[in-house]
C-alpha positions, -999 to 999 in steps of 0.1 A, spaced: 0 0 0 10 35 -4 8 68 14 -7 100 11 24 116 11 36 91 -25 0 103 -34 15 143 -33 50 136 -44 37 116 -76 10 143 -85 23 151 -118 25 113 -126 -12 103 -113 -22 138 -136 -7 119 -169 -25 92 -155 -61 111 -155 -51 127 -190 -40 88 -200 -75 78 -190 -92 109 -203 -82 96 -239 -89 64 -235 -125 68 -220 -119 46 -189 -141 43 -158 -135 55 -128 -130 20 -112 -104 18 -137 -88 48 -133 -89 37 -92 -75 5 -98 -45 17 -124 -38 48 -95 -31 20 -69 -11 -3 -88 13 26 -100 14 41 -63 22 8 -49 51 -1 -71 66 30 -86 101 29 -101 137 52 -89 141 57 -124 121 85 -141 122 67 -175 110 37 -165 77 55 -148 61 65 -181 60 28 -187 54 15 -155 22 41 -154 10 29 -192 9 -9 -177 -5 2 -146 -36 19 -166 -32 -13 -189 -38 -37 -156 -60 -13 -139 -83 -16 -168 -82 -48 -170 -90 -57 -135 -120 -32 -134 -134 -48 -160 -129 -22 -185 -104 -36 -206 -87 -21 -235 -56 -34 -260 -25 -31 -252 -20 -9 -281 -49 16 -271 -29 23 -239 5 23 -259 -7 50 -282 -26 69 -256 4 66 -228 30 74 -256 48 43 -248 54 12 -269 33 -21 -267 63 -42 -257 71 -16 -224 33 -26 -209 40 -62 -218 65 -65 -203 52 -52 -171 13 -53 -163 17 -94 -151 44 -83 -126 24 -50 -116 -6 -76 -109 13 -98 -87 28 -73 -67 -7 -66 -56 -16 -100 -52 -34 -100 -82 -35 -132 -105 -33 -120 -140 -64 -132 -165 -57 -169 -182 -71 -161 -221 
């Protein structure tokens, strides 16, 4: 879990996120559940948080039942499909999440 004071710190990150969301028409569950899984496992690195925040709105979506392709997020997020591949199954077990089985 995260605190309010990651909530402040990450403000411009968890804006991108709403403006992520805003293009991609995503429900506020989603939007919820993709804000909590980026909170709870942000990276150091400032490069890897535009991708870490694509697959958390990626996995957030998905687990809010308001699913959209990996490429929709990609293009919306400005990221490539490979960087939320790569990512949105670990983001999902760090929460204790088990990731869908297509």
């Amino acid at each position: 879990m995260y605190s309010a004071r990651e909530r402040v710190e990450h403000a411009d990150w968890l804006e991108e996120l709403d403006q992520i969301a805003d293009r991609l028409d995503l429900s506020s569950e989603a939007r919820s559940c993709a804000t909590d899984l980026f909170l709870a496992d942000v990276p150091e690195a400032d490069r890897s948080k535009r991708a870490v925040l694509a697959a958390s709105v990626y996995a957030g979506s998905l687990v809010a039942g308001d699913g959209r392709t990996q490429g929709a997020v990609a293009d919306a997020a400005d990221v490539s499909r490979l960087s939320i591949q790569q990512r949105w199954k670990e983001l999902l077990a760090n929460a204790g999440l088990e990731p869908p089985r297509w």
